[in-house]
C-alpha positions as protocol buffer text, in pm:
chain_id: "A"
residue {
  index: 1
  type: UNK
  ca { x: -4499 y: -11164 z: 7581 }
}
residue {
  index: 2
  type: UNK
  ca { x: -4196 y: -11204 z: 7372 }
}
residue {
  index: 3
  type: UNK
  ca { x: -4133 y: -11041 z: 7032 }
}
residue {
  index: 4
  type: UNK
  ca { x: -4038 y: -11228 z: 6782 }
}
residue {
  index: 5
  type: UNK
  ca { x: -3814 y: -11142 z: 6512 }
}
residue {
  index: 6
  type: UNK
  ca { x: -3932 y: -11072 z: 6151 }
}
residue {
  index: 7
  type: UNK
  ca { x: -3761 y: -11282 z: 5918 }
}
residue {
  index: 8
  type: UNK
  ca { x: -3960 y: -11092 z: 5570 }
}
residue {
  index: 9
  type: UNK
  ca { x: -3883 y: -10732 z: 5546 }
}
residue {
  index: 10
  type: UNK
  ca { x: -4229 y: -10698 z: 5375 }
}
residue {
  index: 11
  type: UNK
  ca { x: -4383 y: -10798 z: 5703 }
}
residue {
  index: 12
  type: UNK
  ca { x: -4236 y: -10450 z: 5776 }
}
residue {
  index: 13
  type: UNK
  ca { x: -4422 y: -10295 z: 5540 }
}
residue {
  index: 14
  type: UNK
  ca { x: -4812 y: -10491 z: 5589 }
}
residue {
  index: 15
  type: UNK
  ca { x: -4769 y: -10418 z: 5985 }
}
residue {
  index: 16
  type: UNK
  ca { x: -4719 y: -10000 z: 5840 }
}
residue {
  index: 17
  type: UNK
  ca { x: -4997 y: -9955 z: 5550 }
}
residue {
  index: 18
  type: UNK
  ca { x: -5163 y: -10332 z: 5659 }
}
residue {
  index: 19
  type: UNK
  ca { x: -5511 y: -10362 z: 5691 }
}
residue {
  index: 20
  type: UNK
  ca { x: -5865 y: -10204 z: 5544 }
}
residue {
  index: 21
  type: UNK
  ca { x: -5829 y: -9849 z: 5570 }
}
residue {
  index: 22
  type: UNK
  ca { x: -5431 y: -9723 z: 5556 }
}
residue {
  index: 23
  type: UNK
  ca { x: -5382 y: -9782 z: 5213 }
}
residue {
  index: 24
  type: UNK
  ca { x: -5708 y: -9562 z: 5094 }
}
residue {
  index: 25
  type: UNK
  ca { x: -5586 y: -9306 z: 5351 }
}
residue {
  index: 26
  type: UNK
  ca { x: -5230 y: -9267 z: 5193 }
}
residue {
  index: 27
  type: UNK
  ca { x: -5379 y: -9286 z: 4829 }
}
residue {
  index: 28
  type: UNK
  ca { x: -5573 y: -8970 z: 4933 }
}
residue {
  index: 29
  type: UNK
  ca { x: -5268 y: -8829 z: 5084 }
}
residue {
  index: 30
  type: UNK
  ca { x: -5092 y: -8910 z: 4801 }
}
residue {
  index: 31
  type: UNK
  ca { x: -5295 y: -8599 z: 4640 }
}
residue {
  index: 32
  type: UNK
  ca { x: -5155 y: -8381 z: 4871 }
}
residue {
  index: 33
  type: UNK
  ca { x: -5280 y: -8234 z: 5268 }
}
residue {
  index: 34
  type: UNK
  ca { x: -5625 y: -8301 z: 5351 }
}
residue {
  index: 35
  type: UNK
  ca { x: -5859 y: -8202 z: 5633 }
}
residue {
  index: 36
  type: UNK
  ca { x: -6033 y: -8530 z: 5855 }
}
residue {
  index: 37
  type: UNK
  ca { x: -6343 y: -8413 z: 5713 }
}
residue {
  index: 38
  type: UNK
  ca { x: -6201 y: -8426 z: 5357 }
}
residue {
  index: 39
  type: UNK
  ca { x: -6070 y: -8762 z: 5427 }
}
residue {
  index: 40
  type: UNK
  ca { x: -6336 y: -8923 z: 5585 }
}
residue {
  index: 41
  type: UNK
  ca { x: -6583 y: -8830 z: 5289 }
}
residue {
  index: 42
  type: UNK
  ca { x: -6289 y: -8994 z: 5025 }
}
residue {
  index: 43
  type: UNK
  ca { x: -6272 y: -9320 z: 5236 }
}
residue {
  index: 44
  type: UNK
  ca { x: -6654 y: -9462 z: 5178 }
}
residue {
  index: 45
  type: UNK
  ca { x: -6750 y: -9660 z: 5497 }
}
residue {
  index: 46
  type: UNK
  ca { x: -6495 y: -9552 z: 5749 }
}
residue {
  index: 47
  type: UNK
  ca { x: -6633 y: -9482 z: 6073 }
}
residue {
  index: 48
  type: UNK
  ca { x: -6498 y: -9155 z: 6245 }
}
residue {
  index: 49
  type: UNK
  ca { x: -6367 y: -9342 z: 6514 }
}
residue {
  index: 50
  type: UNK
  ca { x: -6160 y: -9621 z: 6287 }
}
residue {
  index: 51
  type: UNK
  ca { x: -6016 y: -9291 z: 6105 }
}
residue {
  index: 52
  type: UNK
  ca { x: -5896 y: -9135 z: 6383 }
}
residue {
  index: 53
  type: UNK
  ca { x: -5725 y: -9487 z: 6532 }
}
residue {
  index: 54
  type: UNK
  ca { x: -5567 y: -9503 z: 6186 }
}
residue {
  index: 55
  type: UNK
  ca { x: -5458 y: -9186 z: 6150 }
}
residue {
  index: 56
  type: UNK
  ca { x: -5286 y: -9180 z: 6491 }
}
residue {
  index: 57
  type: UNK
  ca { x: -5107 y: -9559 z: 6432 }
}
residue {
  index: 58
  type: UNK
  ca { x: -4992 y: -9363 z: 6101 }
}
residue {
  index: 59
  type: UNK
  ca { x: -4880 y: -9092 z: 6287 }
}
residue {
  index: 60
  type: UNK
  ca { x: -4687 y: -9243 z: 6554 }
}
residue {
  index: 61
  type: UNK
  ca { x: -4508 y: -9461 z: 6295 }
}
residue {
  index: 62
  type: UNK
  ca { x: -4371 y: -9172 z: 6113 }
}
residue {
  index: 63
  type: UNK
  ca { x: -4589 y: -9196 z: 5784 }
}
residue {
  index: 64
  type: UNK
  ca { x: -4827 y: -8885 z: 5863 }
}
residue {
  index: 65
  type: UNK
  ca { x: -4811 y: -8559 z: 6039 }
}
residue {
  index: 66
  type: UNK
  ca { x: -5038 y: -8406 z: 6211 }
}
residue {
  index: 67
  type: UNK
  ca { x: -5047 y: -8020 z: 6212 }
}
residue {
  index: 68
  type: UNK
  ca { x: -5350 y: -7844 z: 6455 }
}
residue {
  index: 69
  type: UNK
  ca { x: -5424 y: -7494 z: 6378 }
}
residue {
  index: 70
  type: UNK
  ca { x: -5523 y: -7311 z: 6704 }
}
residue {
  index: 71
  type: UNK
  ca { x: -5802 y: -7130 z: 6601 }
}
residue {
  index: 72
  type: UNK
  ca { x: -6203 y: -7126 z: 6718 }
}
residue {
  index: 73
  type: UNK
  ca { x: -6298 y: -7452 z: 6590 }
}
residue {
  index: 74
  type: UNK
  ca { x: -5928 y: -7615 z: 6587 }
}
residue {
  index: 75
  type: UNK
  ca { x: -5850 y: -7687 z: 6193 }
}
residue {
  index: 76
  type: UNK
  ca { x: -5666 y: -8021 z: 6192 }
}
residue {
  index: 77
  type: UNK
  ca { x: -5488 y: -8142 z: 5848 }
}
residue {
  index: 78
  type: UNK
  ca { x: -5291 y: -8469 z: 5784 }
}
residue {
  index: 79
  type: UNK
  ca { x: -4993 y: -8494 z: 5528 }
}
residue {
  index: 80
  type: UNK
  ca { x: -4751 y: -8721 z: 5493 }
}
residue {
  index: 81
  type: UNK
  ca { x: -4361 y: -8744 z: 5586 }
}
residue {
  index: 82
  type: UNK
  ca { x: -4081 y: -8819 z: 5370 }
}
residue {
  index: 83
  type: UNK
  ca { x: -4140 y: -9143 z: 5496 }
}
residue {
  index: 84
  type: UNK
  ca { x: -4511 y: -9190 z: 5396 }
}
residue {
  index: 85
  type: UNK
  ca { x: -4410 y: -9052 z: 5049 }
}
residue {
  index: 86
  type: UNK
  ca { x: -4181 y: -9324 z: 5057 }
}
residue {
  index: 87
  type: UNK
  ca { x: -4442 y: -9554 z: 5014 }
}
residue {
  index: 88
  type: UNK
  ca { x: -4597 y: -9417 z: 4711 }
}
residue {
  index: 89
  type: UNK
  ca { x: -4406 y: -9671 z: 4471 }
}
residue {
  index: 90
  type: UNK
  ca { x: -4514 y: -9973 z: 4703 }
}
residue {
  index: 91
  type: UNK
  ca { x: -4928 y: -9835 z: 4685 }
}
residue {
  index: 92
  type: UNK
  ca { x: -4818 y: -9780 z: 4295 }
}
residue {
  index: 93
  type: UNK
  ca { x: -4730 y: -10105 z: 4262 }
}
residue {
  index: 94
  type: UNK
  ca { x: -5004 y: -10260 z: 4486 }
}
residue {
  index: 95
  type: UNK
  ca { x: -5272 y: -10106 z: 4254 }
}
residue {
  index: 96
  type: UNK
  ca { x: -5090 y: -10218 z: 3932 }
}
residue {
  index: 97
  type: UNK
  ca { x: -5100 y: -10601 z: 4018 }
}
residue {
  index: 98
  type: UNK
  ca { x: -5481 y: -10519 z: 4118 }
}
residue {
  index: 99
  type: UNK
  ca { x: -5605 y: -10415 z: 3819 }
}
residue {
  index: 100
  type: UNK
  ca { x: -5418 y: -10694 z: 3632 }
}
residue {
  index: 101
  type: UNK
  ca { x: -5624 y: -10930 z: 3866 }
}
residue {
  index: 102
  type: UNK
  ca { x: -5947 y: -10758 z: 3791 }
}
residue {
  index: 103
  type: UNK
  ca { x: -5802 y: -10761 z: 3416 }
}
residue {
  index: 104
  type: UNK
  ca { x: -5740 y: -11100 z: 3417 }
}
residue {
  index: 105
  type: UNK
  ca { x: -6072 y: -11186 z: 3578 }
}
residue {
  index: 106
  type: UNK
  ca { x: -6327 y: -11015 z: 3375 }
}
residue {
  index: 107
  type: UNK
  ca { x: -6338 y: -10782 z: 3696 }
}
residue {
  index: 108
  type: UNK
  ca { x: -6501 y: -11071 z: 3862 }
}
residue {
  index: 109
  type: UNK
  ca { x: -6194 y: -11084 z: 4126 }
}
residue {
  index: 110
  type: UNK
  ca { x: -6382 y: -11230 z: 4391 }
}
residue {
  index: 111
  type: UNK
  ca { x: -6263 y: -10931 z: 4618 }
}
residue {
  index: 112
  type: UNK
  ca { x: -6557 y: -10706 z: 4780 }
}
residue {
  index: 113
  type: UNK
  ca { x: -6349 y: -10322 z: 4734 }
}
């Protein structure tokens, strides 16, 4: 299969933080280090398994680290890079326009959150 060259650097950015989940994981991160326990109770609906497949695609593209404590059960907590705090402004800005729309709309946006 062939790759095929982005011509939008925001395409960048969606194939990053796109999808369900990664946002509400960096806003939570955006708070500071959290536990998968902690994070999995602050993202409503998540399955444990969708989590962890997020949190590893974050991982591996540089926007969270991963640090395992080796102790008797392992301690596991996620924070983000300079990279994922890099994205703060873009999830800043992502929830301003939203609330406009919801604003705007009598907070009938149409949009199940």
């Amino acid at each position: 299969m062939q790759r095929r060259e982005t011509r939008c650097p925001a395409e960048i950015t969606l194939k990053l933080i796109g999808g369900r989940w990664k946002t509400l994981i960096l806003w939570q991160l955006f708070q500071g280090t959290r536990r998968f326990s902690e994070l999995r109770r602050g993202t409503h609906g998540i399955t444990q398994k969708v989590l962890t497949q997020q949190l590893r695609e974050l991982e591996q593209d540089g926007v969270v680290h991963r640090r395992v404590y080796p102790q008797v059960p392992p301690r596991v907590e996620y924070s983000l890079t300079p990279m994922g705090r890099s994205l703060k402004p873009v999830v800043d800005a992502m929830c301003r326009w939203g609330a406009k729309q919801m604003t705007a709309a009598g907070t009938k946006s149409g949009v199940a959150v």
